[in-house]
C-alpha positions in Angstrom: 83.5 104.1 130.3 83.6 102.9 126.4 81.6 99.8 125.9 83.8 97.3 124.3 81.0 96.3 121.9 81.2 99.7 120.3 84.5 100.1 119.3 83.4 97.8 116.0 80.2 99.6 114.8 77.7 98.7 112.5 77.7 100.1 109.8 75.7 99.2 106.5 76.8 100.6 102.7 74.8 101.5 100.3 73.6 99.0 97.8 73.6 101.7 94.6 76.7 102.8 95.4 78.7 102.4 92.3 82.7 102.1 91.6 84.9 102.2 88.9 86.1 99.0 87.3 88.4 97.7 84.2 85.3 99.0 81.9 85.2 102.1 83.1 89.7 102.4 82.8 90.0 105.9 80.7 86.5 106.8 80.7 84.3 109.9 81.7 82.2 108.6 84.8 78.8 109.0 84.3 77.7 112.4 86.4 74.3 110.3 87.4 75.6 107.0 88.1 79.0 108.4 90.2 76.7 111.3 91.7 78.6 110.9 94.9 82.2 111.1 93.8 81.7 113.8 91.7 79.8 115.4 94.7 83.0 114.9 97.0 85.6 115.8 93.9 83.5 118.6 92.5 81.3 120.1 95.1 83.6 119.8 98.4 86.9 119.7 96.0 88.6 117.0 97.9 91.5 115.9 96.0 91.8 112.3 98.2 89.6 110.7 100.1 88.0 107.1 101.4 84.5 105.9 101.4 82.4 102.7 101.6 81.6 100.6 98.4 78.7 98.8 97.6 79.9 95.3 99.0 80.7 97.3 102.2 85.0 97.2 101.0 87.1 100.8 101.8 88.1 102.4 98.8 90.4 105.0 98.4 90.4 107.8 95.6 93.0 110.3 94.5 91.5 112.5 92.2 94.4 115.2 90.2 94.0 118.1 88.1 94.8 116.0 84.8 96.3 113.3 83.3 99.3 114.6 83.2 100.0 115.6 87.0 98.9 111.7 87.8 101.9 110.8 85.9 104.4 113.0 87.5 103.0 112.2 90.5 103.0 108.4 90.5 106.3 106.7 90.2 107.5 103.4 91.4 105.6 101.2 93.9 102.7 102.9 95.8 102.3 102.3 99.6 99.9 103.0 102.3 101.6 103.9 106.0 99.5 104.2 109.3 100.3 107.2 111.1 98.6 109.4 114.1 97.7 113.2 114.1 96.3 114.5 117.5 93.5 112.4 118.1 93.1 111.0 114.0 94.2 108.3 112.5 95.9 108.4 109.1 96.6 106.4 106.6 99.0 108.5 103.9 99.4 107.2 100.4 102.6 107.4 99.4 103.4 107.6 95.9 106.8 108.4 95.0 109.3 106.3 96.6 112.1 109.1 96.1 113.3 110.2 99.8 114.6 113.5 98.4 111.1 113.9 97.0 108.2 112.1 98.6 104.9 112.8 98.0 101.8 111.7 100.4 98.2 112.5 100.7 97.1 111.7 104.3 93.5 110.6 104.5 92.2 111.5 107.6 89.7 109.0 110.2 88.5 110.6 113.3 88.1 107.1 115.6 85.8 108.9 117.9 83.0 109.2 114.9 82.0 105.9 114.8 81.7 105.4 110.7 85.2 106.4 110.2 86.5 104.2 112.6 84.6 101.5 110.7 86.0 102.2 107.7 89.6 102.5 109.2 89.2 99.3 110.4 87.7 97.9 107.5 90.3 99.0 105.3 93.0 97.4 107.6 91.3 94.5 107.7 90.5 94.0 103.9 93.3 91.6 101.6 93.1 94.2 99.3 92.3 97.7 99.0 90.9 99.3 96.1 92.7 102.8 94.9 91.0 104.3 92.0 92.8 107.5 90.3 90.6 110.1 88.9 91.3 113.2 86.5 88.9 116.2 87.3 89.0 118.5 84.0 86.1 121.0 83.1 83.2 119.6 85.1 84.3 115.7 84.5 85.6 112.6 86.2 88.0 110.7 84.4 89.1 106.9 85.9 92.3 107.0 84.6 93.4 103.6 86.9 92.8 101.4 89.4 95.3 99.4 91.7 95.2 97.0 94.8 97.3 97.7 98.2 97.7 95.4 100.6 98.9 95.4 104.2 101.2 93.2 106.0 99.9 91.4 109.3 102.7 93.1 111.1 101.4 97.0 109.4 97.7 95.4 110.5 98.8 94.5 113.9 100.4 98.1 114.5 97.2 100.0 112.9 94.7 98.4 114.9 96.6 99.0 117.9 96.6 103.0 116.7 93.0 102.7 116.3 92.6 101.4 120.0 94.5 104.1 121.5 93.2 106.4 120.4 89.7 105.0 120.7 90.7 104.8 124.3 92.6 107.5 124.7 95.7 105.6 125.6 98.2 107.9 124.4 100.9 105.9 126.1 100.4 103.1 124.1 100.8 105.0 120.7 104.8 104.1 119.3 106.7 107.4 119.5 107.6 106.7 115.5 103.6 107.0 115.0 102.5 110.1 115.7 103.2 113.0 113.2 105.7 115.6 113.9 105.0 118.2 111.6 106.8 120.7 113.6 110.1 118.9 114.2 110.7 119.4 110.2 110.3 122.8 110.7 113.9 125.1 110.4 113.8 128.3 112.7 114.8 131.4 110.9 115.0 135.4 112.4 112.4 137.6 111.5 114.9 138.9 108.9 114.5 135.9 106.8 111.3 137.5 105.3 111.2 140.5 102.9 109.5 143.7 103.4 107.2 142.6 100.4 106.3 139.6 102.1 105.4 141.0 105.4 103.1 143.2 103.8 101.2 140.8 102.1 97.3 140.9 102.5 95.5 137.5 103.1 92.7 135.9 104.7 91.7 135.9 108.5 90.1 133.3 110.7 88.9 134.1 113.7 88.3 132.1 116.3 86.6 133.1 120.0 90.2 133.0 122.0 88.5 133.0 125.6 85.9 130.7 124.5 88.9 127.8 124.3 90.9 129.1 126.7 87.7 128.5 129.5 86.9 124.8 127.6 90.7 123.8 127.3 93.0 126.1 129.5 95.7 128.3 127.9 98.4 126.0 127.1 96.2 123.1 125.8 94.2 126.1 123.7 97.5 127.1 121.9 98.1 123.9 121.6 95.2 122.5 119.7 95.3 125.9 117.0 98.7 125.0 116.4 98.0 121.4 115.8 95.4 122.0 113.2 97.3 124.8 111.6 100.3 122.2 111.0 97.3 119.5 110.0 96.4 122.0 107.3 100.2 122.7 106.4 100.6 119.2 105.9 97.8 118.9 103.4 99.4 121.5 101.5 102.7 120.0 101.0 101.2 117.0 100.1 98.5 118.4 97.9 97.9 115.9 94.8 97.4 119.3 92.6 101.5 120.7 92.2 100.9 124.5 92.2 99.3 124.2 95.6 102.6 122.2 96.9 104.8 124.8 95.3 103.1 127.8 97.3 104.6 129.8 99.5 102.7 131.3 102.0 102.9 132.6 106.0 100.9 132.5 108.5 100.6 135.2 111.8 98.7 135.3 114.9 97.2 138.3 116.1 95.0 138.5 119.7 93.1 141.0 120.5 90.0 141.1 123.4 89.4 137.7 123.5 89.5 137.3 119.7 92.5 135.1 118.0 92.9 136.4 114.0 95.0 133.4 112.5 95.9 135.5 109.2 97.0 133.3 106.1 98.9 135.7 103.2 98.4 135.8 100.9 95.1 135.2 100.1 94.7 131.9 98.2 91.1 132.3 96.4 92.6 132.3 93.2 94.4 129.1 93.8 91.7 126.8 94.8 89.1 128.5 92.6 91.3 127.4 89.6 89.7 123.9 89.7 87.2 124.1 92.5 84.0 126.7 92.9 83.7 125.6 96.8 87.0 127.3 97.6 85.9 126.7 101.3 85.8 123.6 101.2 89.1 122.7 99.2 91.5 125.2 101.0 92.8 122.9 103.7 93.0 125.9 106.4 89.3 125.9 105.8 88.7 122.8 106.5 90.7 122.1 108.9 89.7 125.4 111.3 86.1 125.3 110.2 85.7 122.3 112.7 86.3 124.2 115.6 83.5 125.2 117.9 85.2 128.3 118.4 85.8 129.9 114.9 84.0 132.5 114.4 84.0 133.6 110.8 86.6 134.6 107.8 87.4 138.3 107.0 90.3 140.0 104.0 93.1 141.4 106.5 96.3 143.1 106.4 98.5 141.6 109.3 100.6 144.9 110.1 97.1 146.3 110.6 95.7 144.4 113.3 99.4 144.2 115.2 99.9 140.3 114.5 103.2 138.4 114.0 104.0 135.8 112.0 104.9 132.4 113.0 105.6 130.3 110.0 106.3 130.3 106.7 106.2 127.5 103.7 108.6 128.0 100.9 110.1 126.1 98.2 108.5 123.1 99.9 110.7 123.8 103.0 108.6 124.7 106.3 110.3 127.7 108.9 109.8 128.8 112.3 109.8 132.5 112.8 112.3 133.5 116.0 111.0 137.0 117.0 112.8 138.9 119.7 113.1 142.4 120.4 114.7 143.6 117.2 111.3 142.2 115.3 108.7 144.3 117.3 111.0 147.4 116.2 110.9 146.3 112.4 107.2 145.3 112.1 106.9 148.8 113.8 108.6 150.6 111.2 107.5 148.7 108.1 103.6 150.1 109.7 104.4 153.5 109.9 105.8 153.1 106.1 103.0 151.5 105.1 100.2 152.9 106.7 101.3 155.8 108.8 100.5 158.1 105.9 97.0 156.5 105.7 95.7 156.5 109.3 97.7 159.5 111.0 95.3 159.5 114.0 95.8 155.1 114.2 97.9 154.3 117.1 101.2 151.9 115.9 99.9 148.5 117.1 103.6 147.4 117.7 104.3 150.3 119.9 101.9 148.2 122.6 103.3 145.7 124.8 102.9 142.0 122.9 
């Protein structure tokens, strides 16, 4: 039983903590005095985040690849919306006001971890709300701007009552128009819809200990929760404040095999997030995002026709799809592995000639 005392937590800043101000507008941030945002910019590669001032205010920080890409990116007036993922709260900045073309970076609160539920609540109940926007170019910070968002009482009223829910774990009491439905965007396409080039595509494997969440969670939740954080990490994608990592096109498969789960991302995206960032770990959202399971076991290269897996979605041109696989698709992975790799491994059993 929560305490009701603890749902507001104490929670002091930091005193040296600096921020940006109007004398620091189009300047290099000092790598000593700002040690801490270029630790979450540089080191971690976060392209948005929140964190806790020196006067104990939320402030918000979207940091791009240059100059240039904050200006494409930031048109019109700029809006925070409360939303709900799973068990988070978010609060997406919305920059472009273009409904053919929007453009969001969600920052993410977990409400059970008690200093981001301060700060979500903070920020909510703050007049004003800093957001600074922040260049990263060869090793430096650059504030390029700084502007104030407010929230309505009505916008207040509904995110505090998002915070509660979830703090309580009153789903019920969430508004249906809340939560995010990642999948619901999704379009479902046949197998077909993808190229032989694309299906054999090499990328990068997460592993996670299948029977280990399947004893903790039961089957259907299991699936469940690996889905909803591999459409958390989608949705950082497409909103990505760096535009070659919205542009990407990528798919991801599944793949289980004695106990083990091999979510398989192709292609690989090293390159990518090692363009800007050296902690590519850290800044690829799949990363991230599966890196907080208990279960996930380590990374490995992989070749999804190899280890039998089929894919389940893919992201391209912006536009999310849901891979329909019936009979037919079985029979075409199966061919496409004997093309591919029958001549290589004569003695390897076809995984696709096994029952699914």
């Amino acid at each position: 039983m929560k305490n009701e005392d603890d749902f507001w937590p104490q929670l002091a800043p930091d005193p040296d903590r600096a921020s940006p101000t109007s004398q620091t507008q189009g300047e290099v941030l000092d790598p000593d005095r700002y040690r801490d945002l270029y630790q979450l910019a540089e080191t971690e590669g976060l392209p948005y985040f929140a964190r806790l001032g020196a006067a104990g205010d939320v402030e918000l920080f979207l940091v791009f690849e240059s100059i240039d890409a904050f200006t494409d990116a930031t048109r019109d007036a700029v809006s925070v919306e409360c939303k709900t993922y799973r068990s988070k709260f978010l609060a997406v900045i919305w920059t472009l006001s273009d409904p053919l073309h929007p453009l969001g970076f969600p920052l993410s609160f977990d409400i059970k971890r008690a200093e981001e539920r301060y700060m979500a609540l903070r920020m909510l109940e703050q007049e004003e709300v800093l957001l600074h926007y922040l260049a990263y170019e060869e090793g430096q910070l650059t504030h390029i701007y700084t502007e104030g968002i407010s929230f309505s009482a009505e916008e207040k009223r509904q995110g505090h009552g998002m915070i509660e829910a979830l703090y309580y774990d009153r789903a019920d009491a969430l508004p249906e128009e809340a939560e995010v439905q990642e999948v619901a965007e999704a379009q479902s396409v046949p197998l077909s819809f993808l190229s032989d080039r694309t299906l054999g595509e090499a990328g990068t494997a997460y592993l996670v200990d299948f029977d280990r969440l399947k004893e903790k969670h039961g089957e259907e939740e299991a699936q469940h929760l690996l889905m909803s954080t591999i459409h958390q990490a989608v949705w950082v994608m497409r909103r990505h404040a760096r535009s070659e990592v919205r542009e990407t096109s990528f798919t991801i498969w599944a793949a289980e095999k004695d106990g083990l789960l091999r979510l398989i991302v192709t292609p690989a995206m090293f390159d990518l997030f090692e363009v800007v960032h050296m902690a590519e770990e850290e800044a690829n959202p799949f990363s991230r995002f599966l890196f907080t399971l208990p279960e996930f076991l380590s990374t490995e290269s992989a070749e999804p026709l190899l280890h039998g897996a089929y894919p389940l979605t893919r992201l391209e041109g912006g536009t999310l799809y849901h891979i329909e696989l019936d009979e037919e698709s079985g029979q075409r992975l199966a061919g496409l592995y004997g093309r591919l790799y029958g001549p290589r491994f004569p003695e390897t059993v076809n995984p696709y000639d096994s029952p699914r």
